[in-house]
C-alpha positions in Angstrom: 110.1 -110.1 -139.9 107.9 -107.8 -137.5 106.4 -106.3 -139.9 105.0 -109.0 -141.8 103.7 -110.2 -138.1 101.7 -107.2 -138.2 100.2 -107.4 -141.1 99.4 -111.3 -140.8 97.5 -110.3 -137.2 96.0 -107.3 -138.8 94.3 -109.2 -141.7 93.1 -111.7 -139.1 91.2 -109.1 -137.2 89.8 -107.5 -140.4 88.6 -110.9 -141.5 87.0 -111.6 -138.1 85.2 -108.3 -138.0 83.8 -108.8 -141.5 82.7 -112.0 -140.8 80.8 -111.0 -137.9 78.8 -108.1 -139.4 77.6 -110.1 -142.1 76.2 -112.5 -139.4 74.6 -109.8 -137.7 73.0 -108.5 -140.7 71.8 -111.9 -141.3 70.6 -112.3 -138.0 68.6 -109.1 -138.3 66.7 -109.7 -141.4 65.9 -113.5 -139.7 64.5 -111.6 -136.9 62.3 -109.0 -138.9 61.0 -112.2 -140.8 59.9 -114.3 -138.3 58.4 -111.4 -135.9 54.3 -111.6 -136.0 53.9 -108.2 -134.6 56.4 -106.3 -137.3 54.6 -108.7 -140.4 51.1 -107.0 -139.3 53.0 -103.5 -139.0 53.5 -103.8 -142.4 50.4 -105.4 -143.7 48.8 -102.0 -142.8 51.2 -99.4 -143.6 50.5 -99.9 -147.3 46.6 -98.8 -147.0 47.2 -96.2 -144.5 49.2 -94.2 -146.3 47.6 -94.1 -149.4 44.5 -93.3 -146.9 46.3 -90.1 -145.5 47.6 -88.8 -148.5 43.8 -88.9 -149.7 43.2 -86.9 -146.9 45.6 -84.7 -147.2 45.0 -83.8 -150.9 41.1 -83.5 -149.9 41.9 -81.0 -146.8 44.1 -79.0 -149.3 41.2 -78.4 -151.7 38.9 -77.7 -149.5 41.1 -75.1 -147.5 41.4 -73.8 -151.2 37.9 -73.6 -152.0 37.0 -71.7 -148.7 39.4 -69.6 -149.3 38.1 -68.6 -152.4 34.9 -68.6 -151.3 35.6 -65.9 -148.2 37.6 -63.6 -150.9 34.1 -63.4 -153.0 31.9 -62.7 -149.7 34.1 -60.2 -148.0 34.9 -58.2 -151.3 33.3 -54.6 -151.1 30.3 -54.1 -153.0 30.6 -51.9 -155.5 29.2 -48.1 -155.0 27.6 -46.2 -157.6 27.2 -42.5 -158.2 23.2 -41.9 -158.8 23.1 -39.3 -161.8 21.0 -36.2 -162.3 18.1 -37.8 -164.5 15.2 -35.1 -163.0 13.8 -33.3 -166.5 15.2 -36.0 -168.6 12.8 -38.2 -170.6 12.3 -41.7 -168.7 13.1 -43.5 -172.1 16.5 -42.2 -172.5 17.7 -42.6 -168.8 16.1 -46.3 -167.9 19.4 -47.8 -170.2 21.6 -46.0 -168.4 20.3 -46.5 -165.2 20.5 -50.0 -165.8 24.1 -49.9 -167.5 25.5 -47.7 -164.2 23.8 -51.3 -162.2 20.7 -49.4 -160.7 16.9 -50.6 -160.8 14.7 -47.7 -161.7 11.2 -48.2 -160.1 8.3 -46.3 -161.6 5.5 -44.4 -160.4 3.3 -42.4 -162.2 1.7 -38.6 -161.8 -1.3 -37.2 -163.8 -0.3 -33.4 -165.0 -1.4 -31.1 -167.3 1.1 -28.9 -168.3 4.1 -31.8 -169.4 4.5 -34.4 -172.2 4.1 -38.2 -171.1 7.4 -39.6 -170.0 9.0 -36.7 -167.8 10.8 -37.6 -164.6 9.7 -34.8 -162.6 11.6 -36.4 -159.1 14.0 -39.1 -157.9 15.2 -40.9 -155.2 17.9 -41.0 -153.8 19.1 -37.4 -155.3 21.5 -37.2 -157.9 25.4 -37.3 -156.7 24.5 -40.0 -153.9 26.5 -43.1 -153.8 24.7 -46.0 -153.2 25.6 -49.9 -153.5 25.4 -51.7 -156.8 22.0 -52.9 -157.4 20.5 -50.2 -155.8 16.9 -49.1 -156.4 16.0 -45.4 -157.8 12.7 -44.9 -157.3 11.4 -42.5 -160.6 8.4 -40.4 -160.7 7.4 -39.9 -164.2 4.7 -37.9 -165.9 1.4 -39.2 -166.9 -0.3 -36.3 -169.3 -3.8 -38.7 -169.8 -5.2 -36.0 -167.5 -8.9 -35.3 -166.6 -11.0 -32.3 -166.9 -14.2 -31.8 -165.7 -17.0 -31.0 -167.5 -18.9 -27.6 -166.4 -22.7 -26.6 -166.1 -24.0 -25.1 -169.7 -27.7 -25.8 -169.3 -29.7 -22.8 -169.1 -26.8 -20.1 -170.3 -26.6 -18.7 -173.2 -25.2 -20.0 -176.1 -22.2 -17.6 -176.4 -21.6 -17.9 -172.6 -21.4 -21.9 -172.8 -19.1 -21.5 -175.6 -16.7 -19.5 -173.5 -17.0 -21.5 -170.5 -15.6 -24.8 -172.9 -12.9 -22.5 -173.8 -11.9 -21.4 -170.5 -11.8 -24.3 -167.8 -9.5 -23.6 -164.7 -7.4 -26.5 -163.7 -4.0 -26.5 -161.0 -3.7 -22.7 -161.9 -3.7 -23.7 -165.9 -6.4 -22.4 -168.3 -7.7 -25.7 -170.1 -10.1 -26.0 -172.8 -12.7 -28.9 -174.1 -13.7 -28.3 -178.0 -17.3 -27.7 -178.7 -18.9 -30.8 -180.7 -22.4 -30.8 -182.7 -24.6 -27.9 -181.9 -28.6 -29.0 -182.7 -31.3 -26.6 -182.4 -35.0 -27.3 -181.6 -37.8 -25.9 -180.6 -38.7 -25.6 -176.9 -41.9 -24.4 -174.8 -39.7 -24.1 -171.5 -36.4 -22.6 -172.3 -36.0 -19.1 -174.5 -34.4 -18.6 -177.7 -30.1 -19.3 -178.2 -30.9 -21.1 -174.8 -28.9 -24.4 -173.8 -31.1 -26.7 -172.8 -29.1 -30.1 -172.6 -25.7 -31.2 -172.9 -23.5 -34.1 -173.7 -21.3 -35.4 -171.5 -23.0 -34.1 -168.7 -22.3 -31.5 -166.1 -19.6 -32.8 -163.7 -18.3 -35.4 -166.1 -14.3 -36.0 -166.0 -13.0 -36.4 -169.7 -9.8 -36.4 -171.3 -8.8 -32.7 -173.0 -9.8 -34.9 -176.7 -13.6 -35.2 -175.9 -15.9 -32.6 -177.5 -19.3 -31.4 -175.7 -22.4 -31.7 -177.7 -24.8 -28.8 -177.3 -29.0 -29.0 -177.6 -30.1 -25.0 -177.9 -33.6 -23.9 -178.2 -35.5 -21.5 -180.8 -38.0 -20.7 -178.8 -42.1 -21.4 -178.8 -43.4 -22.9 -182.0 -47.1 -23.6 -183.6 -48.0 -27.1 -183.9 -46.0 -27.4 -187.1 -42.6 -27.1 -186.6 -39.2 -27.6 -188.9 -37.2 -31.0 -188.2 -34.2 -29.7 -186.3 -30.8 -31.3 -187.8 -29.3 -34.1 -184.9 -26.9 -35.9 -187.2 -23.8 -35.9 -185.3 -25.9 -35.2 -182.2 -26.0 -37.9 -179.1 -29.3 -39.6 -179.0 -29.4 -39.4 -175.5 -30.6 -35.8 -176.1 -32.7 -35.9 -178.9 -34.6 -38.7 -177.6 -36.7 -36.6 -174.9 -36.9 -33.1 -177.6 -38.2 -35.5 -180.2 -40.9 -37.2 -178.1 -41.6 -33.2 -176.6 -42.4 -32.2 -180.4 -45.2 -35.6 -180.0 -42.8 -37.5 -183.0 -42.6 -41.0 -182.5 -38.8 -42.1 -182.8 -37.8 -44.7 -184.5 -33.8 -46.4 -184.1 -31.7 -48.5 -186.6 -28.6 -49.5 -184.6 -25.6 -49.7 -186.8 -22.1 -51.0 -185.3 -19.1 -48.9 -185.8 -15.8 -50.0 -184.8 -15.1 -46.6 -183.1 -16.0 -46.2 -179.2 -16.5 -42.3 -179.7 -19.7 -43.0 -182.5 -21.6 -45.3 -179.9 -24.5 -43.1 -179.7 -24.4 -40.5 -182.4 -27.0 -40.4 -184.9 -25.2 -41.1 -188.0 -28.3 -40.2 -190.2 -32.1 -39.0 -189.8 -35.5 -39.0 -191.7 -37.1 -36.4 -192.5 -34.5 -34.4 -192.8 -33.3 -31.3 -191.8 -35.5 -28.0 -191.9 -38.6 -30.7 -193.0 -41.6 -30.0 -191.6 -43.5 -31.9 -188.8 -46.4 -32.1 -186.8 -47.1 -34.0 -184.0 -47.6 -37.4 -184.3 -44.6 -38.2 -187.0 -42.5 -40.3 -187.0 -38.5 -40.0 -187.4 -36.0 -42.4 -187.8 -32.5 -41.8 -186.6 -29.6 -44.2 -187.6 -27.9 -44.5 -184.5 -24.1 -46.1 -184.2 -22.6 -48.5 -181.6 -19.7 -49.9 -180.0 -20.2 -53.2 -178.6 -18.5 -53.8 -175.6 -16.6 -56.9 -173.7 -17.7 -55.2 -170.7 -19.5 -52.6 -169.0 -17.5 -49.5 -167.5 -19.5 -47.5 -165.4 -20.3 -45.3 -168.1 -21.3 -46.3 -171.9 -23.7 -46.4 -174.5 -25.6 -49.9 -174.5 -27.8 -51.4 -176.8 -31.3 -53.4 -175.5 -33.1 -55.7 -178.3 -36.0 -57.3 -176.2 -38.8 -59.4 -178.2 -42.2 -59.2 -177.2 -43.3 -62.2 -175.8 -46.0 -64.1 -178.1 -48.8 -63.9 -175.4 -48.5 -60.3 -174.6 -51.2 -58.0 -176.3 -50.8 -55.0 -178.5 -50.3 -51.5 -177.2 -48.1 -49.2 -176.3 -45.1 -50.1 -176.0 -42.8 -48.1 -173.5 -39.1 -49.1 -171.7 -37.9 -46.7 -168.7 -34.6 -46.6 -167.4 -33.1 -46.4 -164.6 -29.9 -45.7 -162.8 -27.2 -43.3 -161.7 -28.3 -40.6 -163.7 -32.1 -40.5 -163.8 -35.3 -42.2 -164.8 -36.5 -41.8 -168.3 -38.3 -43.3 -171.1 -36.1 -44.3 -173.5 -38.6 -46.3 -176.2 -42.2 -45.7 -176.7 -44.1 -46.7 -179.7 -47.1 -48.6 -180.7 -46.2 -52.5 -181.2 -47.6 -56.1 -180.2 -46.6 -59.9 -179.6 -43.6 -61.2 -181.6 -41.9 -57.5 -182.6 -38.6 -56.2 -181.0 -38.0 -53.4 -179.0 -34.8 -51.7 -179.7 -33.0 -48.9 -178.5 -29.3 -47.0 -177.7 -29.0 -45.5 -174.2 -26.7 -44.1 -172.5 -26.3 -45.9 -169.1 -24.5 -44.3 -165.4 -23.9 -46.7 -162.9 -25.6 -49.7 -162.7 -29.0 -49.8 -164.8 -32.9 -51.7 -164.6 -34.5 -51.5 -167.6 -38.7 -51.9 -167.1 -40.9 -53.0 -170.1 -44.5 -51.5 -169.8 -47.7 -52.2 -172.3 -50.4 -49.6 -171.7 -48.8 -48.8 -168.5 -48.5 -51.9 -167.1 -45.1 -53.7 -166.2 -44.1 -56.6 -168.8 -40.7 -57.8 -168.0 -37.4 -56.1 -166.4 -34.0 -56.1 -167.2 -30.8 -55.5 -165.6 -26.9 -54.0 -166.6 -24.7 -54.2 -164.2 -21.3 -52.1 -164.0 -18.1 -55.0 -164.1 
């Protein structure tokens, strides 16, 4: 009997507890419905979430990328040994400079006694260690080297021909080869005596150039042999042949080679003819034409009379580094050409004269 008192009172509480937190619940959710403030809480909660995990994921990458970023900058450079290229030819060391990451930089030395191409120094010296990219600055041989040309005129021949063969340079003995040897006649200089020479005295020429030699014979009557100038530079002929009193007479031929501007190529009469004064000789001459003029060449002059001048002697004299000289002189009149080879020095005025009387002038000037 007690017992089921108990039990009867205990469901009764259980069902009064139940009953009252299901109203409370109710009551709860009422309240969270009908409260403006909590509705615009969550209006925005939505938006700013998916706002600050945006941020988030964009502040993580970019932490990321600095980081990787700062690794790449603050990473040691790589070092380099510099190797022992001194003696080596600069062909086979400029790849493996560049493969070992260094920049060879060039400069160039003019010496006589080495092949093109040798690195005679470097810098920094071999075994240094230097940071990748470095520069090795390379000085490498250059062996298009100068000589210059000594004083034959007035020495005998023998003597000249040992002088070319024995040229003193930076404690080396060089030599130049000995080109066309002409011999003429001369009332001022003795027999087996130079008397001109091509290039001239003082010159600087690569060790490949050949001096030309002019050598006298000695006094002659007024008949005399044609001396042989084929091969010889007409810049000394030219004043030997008009000595003799033989009228010259040039027909310019173009050759594609820069070291036969100049050179008679063929003559008339020919050699060991005889000739008085007053002949005339032709002399086939050759020449380069050139772009432009270097301070020393061979040029050509073609000038054509002009119709209203009169007949006369004709006569062009040049001048400029080198000397003033007549360098044309024949008999000729209105409508003919004047044309002649010369070697020009320096800058050059060419003056046209008829019966000693200025014509017209012309001028080449060095580039």
């Amino acid at each position: 009997m007690g017992a089921d008192i108990i039990s009867a009172l205990r469901d009764a509480v259980y069902s009064k507890w139940s009953r009252f937190r299901g109203e409370k619940s109710i009551m709860k959710k009422t309240n969270s419905a009908n409260d403006p403030a909590k509705k615009e809480r969550f209006k925005y909660l939505g938006p700013i979430g998916k706002i600050a995990l945006i941020f988030f994921i964009g502040f993580s990458l970019f932490l990321l990328v600095s980081t990787i970023i700062l690794i790449i900058l603050t990473r040691p450079e790589r070092e380099v040994v510099v190797p022992d290229v001194e003696g080596k030819r600069f062909v086979e060391t400029y790849n493996s400079l560049i493969r070992k990451g260094l920049k060879p930089e060039i400069n160039f030395k003019d010496i006589a006694d080495l092949d093109d191409g040798m690195v005679l120094g470097q810098y920094p010296r071999k075994g240094k260690v230097v940071p990748e990219n470095s520069t090795v600055k390379l000085q490498v041989s250059r062996s298009r080297y100068y000589i210059e040309v000594p004083s034959l005129i007035g020495k005998e021949l023998p003597l000249a021909l040992n002088l070319l063969k024995n040229i003193h340079r930076h404690d080396r003995t060089l030599s130049l080869g000995t080109g066309v040897i002409s011999y003429i006649p001369s009332e001022k200089f003795a027999d087996n005596i130079v008397m001109e020479q091509c290039p001239k005295a003082g010159e600087k020429v690569t060790p490949d150039r050949s001096v030309n030699l002019l050598v006298s014979t000695g006094k002659t009557g007024p008949n005399s042999i044609m001396p042989g100038v084929t091969g010889q530079s007409i810049e000394l002929c030219y004043d030997l042949f008009r000595a003799k009193g033989l009228t010259v007479n040039e027909e310019i031929v173009v050759t594609g080679d820069p070291k036969r501007s100049g050179i008679v190529l063929s003559q008339n009469p020919a050699q060991g003819s005889w000739v008085q004064k007053g002949n005339a000789c032709t002399l086939q001459v050759g020449w380069f034409p050139l772009d432009k003029h270097p301070y020393t060449s061979y040029e050509k002059v073609e000038y054509l009379i002009p119709a209203d001048e009169p007949a006369g002697l004709y006569e062009a004299i040049v001048a400029d580094a080198s000397s003033k000289r007549v360098r044309f002189s024949r008999k000729a009149g209105p409508g003919q050409k004047i044309i002649f080879v010369f070697r020009r020095e320096g800058d050059a005025e060419i003056t046209f004269l008829c019966n000693k009387k200025r014509v017209d002038t012309e001028d080449i000037d060095v580039d």
